[in-house]
mmCIF file of the N, C-alpha and C atoms, coordinates in Angstrom:
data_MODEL
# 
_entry.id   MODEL 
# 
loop_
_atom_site.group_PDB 
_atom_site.id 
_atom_site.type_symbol 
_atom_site.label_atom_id 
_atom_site.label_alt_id 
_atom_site.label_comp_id 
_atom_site.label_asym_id 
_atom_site.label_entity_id 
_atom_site.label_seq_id 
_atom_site.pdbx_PDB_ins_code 
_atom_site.Cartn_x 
_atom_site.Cartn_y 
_atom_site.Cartn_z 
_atom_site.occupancy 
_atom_site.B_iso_or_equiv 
_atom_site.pdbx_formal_charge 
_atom_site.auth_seq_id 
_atom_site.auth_comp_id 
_atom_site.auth_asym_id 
_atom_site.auth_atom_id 
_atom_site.pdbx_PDB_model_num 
ATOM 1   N N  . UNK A 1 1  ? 0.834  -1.160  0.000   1.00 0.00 ? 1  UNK A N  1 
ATOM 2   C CA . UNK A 1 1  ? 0.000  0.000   0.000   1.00 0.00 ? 1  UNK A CA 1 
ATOM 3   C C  . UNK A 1 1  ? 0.895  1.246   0.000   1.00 0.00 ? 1  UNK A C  1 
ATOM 4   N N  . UNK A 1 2  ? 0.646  2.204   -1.170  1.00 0.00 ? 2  UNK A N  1 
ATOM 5   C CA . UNK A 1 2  ? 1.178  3.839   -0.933  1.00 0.00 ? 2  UNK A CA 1 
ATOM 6   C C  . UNK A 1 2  ? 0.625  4.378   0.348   1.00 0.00 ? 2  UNK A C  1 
ATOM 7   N N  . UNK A 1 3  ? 1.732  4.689   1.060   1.00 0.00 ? 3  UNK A N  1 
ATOM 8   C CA . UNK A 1 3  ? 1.141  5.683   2.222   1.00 0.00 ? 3  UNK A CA 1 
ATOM 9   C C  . UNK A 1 3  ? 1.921  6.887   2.206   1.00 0.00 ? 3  UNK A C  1 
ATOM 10  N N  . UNK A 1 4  ? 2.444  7.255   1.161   1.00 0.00 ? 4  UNK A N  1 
ATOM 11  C CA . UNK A 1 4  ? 2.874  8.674   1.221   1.00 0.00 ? 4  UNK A CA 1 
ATOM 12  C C  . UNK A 1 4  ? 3.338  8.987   -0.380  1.00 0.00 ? 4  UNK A C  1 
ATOM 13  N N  . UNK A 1 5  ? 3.615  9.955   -0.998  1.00 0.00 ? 5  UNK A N  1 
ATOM 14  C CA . UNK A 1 5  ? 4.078  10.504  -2.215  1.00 0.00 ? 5  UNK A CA 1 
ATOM 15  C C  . UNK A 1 5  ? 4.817  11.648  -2.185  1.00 0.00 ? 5  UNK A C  1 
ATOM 16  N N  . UNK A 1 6  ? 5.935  11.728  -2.554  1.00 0.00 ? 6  UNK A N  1 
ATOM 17  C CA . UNK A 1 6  ? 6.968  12.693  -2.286  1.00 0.00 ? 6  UNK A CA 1 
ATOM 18  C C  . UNK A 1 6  ? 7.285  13.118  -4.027  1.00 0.00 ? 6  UNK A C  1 
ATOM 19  N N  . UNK A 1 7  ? 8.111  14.150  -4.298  1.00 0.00 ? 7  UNK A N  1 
ATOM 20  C CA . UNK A 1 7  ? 8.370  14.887  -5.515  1.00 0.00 ? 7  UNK A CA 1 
ATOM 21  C C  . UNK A 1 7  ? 9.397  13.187  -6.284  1.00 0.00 ? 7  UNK A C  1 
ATOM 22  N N  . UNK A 1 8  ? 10.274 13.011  -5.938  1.00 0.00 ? 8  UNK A N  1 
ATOM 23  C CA . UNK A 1 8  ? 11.093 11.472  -6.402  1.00 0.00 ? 8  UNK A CA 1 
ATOM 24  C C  . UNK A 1 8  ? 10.647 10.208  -6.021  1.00 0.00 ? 8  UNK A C  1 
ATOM 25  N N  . UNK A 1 9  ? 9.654  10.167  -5.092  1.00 0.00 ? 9  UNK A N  1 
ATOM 26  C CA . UNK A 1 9  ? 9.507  8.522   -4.337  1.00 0.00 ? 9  UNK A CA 1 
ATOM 27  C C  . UNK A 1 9  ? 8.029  8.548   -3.737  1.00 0.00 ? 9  UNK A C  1 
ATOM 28  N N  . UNK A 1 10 ? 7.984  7.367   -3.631  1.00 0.00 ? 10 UNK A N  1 
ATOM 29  C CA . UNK A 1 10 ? 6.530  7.162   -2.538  1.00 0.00 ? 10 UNK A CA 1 
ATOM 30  C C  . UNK A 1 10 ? 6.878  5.930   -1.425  1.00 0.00 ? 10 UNK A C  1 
ATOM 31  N N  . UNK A 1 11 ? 6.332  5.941   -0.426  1.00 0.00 ? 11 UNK A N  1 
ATOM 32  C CA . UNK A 1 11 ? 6.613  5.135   0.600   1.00 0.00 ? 11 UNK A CA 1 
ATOM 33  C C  . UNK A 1 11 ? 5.359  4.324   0.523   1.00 0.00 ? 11 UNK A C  1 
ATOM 34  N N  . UNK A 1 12 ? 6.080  2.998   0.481   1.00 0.00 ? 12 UNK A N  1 
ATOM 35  C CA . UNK A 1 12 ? 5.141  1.920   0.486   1.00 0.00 ? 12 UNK A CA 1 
ATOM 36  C C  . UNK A 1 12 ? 5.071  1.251   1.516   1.00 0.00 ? 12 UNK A C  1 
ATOM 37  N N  . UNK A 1 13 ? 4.128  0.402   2.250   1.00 0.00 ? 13 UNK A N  1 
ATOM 38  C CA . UNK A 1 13 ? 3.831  -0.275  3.140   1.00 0.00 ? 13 UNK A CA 1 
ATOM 39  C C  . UNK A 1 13 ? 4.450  -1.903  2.509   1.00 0.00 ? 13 UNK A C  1 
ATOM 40  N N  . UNK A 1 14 ? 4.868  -2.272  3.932   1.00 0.00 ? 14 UNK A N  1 
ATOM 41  C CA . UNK A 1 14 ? 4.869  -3.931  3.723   1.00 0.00 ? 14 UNK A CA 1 
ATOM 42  C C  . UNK A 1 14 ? 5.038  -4.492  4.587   1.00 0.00 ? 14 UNK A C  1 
ATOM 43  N N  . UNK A 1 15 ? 4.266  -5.809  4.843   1.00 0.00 ? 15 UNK A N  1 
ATOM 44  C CA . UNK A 1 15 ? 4.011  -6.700  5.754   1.00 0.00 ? 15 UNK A CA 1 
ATOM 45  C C  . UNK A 1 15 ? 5.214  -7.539  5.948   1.00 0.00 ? 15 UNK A C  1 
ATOM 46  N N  . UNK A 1 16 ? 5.844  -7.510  6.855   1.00 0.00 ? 16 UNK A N  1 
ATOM 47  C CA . UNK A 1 16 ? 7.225  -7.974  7.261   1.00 0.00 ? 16 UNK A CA 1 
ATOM 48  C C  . UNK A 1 16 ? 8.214  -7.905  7.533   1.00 0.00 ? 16 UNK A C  1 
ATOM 49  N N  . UNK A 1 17 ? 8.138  -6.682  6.751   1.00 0.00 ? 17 UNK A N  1 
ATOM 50  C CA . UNK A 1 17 ? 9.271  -6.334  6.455   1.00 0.00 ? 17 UNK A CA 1 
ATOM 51  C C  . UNK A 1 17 ? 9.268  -4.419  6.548   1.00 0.00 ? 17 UNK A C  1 
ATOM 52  N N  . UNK A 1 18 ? 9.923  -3.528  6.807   1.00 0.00 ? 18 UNK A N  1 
ATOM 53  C CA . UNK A 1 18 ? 10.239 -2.121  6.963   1.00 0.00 ? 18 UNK A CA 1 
ATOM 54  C C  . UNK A 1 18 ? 9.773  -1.804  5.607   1.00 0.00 ? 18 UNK A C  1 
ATOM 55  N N  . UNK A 1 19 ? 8.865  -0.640  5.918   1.00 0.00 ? 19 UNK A N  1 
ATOM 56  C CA . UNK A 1 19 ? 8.458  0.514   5.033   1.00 0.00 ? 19 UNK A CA 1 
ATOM 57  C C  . UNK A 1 19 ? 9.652  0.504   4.165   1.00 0.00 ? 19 UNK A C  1 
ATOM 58  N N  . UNK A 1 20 ? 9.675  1.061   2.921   1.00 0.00 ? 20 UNK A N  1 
ATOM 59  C CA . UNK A 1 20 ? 10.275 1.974   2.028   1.00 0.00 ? 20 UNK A CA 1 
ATOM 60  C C  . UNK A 1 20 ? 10.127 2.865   0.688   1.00 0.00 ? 20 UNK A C  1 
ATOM 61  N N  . UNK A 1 21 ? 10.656 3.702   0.733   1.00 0.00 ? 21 UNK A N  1 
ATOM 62  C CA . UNK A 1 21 ? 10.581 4.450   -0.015  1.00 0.00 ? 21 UNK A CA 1 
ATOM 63  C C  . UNK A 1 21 ? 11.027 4.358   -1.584  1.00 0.00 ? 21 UNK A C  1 
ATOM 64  N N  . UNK A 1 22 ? 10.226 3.870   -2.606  1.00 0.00 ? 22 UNK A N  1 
ATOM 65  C CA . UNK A 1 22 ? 10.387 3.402   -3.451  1.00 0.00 ? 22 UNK A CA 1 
ATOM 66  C C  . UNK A 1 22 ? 10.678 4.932   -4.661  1.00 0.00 ? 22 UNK A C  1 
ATOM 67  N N  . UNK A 1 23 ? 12.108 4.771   -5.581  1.00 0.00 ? 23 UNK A N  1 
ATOM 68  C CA . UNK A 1 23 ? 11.925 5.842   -6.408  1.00 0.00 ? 23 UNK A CA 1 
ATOM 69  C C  . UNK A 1 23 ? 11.129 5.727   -7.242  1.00 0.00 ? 23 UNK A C  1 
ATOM 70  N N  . UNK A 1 24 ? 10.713 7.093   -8.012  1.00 0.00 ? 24 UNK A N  1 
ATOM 71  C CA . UNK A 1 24 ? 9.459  6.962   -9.353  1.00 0.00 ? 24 UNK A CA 1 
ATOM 72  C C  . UNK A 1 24 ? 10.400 6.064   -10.319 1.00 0.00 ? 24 UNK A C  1 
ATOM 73  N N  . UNK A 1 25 ? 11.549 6.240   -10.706 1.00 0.00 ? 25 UNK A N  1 
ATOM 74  C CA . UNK A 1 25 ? 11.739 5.700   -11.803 1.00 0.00 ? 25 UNK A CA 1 
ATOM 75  C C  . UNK A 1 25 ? 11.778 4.311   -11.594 1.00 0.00 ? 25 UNK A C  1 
ATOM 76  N N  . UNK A 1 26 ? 11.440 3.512   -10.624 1.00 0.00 ? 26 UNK A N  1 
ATOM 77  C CA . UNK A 1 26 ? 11.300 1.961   -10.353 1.00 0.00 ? 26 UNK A CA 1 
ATOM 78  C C  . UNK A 1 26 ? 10.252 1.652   -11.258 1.00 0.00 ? 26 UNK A C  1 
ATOM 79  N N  . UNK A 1 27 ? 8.824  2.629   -11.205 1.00 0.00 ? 27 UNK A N  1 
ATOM 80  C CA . UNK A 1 27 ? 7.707  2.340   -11.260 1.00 0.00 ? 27 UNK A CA 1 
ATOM 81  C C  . UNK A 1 27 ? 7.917  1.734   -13.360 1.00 0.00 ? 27 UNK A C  1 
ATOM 82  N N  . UNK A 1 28 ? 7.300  0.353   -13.234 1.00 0.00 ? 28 UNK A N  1 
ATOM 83  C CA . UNK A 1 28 ? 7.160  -0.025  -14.852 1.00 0.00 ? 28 UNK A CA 1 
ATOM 84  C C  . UNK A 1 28 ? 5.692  0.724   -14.917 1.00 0.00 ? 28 UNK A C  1 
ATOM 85  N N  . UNK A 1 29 ? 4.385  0.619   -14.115 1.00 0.00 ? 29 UNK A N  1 
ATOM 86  C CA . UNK A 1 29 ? 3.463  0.809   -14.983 1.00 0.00 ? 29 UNK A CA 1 
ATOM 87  C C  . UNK A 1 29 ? 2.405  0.881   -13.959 1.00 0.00 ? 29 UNK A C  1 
ATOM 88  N N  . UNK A 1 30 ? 1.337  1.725   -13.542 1.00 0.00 ? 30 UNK A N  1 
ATOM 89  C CA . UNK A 1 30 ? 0.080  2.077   -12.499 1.00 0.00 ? 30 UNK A CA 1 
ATOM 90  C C  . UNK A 1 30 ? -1.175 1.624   -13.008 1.00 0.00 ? 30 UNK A C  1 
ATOM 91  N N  . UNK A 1 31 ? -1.901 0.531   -12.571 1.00 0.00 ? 31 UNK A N  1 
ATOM 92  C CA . UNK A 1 31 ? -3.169 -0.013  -13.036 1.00 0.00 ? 31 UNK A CA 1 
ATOM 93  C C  . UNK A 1 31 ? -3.911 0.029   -12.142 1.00 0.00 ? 31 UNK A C  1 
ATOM 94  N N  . UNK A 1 32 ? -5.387 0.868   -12.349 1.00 0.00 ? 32 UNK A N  1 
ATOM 95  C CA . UNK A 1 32 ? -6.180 0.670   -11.308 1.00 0.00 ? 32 UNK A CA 1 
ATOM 96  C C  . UNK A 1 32 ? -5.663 0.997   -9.668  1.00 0.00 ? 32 UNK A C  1 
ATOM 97  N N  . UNK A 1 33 ? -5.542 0.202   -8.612  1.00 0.00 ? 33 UNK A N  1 
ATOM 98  C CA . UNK A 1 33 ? -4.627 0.656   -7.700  1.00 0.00 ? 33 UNK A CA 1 
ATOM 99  C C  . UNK A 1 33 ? -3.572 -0.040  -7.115  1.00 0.00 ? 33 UNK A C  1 
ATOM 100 N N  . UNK A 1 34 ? -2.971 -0.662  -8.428  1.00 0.00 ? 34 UNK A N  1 
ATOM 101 C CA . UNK A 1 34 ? -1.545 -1.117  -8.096  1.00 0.00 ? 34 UNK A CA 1 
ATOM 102 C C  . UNK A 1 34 ? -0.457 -0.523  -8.950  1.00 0.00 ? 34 UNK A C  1 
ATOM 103 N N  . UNK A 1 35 ? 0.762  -0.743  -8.397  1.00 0.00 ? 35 UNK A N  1 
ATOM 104 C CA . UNK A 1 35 ? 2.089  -0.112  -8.767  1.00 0.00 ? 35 UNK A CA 1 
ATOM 105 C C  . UNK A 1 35 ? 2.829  -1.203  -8.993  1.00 0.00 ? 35 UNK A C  1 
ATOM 106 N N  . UNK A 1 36 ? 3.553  -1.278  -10.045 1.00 0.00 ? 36 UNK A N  1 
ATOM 107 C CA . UNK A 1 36 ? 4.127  -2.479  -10.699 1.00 0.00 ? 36 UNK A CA 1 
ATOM 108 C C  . UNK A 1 36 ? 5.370  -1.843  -11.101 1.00 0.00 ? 36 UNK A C  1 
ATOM 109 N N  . UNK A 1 37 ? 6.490  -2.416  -10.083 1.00 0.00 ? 37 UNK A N  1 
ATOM 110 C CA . UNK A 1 37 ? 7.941  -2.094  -10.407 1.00 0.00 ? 37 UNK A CA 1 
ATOM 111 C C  . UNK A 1 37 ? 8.664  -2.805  -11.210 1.00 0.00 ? 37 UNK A C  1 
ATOM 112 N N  . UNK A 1 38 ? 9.785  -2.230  -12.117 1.00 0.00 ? 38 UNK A N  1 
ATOM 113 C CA . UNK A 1 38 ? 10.519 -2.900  -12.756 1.00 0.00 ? 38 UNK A CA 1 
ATOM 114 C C  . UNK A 1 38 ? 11.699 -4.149  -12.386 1.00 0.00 ? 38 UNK A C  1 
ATOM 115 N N  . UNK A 1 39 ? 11.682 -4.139  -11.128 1.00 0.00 ? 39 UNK A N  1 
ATOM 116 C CA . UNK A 1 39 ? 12.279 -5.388  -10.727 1.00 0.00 ? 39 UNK A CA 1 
ATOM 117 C C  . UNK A 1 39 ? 11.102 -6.023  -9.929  1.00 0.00 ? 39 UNK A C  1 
ATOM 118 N N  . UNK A 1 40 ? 11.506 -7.190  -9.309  1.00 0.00 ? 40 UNK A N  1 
ATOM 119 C CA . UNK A 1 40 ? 11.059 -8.656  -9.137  1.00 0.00 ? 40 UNK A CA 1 
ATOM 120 C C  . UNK A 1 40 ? 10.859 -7.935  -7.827  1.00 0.00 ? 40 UNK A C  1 
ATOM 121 N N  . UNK A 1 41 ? 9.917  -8.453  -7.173  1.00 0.00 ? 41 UNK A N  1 
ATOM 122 C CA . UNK A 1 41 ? 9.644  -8.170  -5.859  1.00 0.00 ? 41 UNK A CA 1 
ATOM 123 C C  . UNK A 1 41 ? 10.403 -8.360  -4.355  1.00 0.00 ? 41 UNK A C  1 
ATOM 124 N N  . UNK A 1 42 ? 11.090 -9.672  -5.125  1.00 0.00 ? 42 UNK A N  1 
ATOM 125 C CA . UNK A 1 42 ? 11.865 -10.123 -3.867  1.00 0.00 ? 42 UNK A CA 1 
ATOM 126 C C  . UNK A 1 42 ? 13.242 -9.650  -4.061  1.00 0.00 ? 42 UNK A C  1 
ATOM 127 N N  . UNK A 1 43 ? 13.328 -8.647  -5.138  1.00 0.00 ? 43 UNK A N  1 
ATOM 128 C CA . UNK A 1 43 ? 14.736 -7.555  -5.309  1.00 0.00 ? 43 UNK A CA 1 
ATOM 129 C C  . UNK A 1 43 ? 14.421 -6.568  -4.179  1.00 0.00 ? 43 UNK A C  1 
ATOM 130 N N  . UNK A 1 44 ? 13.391 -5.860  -4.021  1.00 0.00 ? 44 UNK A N  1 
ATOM 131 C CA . UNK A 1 44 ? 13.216 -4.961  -3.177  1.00 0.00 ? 44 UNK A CA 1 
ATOM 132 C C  . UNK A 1 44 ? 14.275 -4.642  -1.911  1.00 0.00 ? 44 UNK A C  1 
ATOM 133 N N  . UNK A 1 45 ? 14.480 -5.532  -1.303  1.00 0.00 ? 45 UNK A N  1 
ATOM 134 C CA . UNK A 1 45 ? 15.519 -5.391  -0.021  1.00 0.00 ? 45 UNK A CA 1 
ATOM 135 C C  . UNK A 1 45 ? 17.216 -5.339  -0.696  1.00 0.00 ? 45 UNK A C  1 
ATOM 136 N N  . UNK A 1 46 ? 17.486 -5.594  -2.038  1.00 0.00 ? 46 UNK A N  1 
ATOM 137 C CA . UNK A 1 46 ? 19.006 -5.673  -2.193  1.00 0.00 ? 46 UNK A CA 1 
ATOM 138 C C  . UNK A 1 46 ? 19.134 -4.230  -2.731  1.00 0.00 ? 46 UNK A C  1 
ATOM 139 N N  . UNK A 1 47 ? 17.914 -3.442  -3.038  1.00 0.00 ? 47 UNK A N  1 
ATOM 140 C CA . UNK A 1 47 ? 17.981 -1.900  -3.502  1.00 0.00 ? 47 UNK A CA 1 
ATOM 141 C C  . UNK A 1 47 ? 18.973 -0.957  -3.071  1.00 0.00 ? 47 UNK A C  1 
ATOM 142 N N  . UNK A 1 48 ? 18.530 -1.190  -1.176  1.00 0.00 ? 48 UNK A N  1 
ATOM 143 C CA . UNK A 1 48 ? 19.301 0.399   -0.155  1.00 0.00 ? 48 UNK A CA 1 
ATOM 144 C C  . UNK A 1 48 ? 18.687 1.266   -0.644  1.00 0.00 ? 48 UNK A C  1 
ATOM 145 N N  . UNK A 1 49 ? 17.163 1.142   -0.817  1.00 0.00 ? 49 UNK A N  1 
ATOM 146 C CA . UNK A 1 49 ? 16.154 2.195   -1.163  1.00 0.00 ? 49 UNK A CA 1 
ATOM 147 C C  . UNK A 1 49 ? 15.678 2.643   0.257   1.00 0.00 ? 49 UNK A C  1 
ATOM 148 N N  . UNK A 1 50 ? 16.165 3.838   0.929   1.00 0.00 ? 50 UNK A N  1 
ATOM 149 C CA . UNK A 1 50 ? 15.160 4.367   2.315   1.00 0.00 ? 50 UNK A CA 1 
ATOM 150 C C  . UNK A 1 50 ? 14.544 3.396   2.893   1.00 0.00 ? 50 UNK A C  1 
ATOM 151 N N  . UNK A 1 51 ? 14.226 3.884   4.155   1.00 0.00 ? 51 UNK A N  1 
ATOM 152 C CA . UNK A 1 51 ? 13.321 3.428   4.595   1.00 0.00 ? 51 UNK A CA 1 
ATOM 153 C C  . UNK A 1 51 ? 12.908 4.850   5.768   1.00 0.00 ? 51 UNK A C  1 
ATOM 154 N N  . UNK A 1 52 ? 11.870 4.534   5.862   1.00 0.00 ? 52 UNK A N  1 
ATOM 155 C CA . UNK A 1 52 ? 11.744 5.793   6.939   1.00 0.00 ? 52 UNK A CA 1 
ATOM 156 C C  . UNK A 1 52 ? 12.478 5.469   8.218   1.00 0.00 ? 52 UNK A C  1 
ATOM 157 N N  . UNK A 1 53 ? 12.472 6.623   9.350   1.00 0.00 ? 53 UNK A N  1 
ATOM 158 C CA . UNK A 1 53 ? 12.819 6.351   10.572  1.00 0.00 ? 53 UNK A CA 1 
ATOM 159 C C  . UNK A 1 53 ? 11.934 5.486   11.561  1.00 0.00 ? 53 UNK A C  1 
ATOM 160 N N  . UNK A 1 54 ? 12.613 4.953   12.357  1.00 0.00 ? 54 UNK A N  1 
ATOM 161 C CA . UNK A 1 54 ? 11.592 4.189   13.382  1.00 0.00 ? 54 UNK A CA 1 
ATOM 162 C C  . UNK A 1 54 ? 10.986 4.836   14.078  1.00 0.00 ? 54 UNK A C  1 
ATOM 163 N N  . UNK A 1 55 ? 11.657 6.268   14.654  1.00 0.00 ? 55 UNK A N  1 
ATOM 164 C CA . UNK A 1 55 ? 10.931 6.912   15.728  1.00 0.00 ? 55 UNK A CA 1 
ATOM 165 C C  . UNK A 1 55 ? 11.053 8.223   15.077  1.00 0.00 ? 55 UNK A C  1 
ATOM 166 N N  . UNK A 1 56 ? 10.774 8.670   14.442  1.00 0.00 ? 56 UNK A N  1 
ATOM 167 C CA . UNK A 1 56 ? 11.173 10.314  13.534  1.00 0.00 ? 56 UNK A CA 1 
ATOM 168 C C  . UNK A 1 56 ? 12.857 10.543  13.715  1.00 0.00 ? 56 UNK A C  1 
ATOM 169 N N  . UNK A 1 57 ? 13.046 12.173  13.098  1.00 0.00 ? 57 UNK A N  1 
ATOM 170 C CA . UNK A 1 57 ? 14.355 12.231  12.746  1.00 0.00 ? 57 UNK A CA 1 
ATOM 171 C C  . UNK A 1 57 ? 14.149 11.923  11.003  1.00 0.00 ? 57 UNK A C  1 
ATOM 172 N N  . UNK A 1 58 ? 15.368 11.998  10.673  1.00 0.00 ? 58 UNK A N  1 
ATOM 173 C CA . UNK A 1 58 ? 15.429 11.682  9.101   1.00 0.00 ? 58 UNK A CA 1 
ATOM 174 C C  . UNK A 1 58 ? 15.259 9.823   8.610   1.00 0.00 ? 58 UNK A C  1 
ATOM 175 N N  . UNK A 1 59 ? 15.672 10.369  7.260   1.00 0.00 ? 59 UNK A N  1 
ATOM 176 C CA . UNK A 1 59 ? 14.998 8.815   6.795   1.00 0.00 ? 59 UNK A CA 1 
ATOM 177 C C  . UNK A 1 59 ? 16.914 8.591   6.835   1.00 0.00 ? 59 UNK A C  1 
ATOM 178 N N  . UNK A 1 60 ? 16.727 6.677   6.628   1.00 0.00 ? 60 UNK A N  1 
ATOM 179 C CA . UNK A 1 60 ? 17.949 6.558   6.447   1.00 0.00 ? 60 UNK A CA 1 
ATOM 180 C C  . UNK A 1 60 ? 17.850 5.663   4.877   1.00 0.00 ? 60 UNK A C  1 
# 
């Protein structure tokens, strides 16, 4: 799930695993209300794409 949209990225929700902040140019293609990235899903964690903070402060 998008839970935020920023000018380069949007922060996505995920079950298991830490929020992150995904860049636009990941995005292959927006249908209806899903977001379909150009890599494989289970690439997601080898990115070092953000993630927000745990307790505020900046993102890392």
């Amino acid at each position: 799930m998008v839970k935020e949209v920023r000018s380069n990225d949007f922060l996505v929700s995920r079950s298991l695993h830490r929020d992150v902040y995904v860049p636009l140019n990941a995005v292959q293609n927006v249908s209806n209300d899903q977001v379909y990235l150009n890599i494989p899903s289970d690439r997601v964690n080898d990115m070092n794409w953000p993630s927000p903070p745990m307790f505020g402060g900046q993102s890392s």
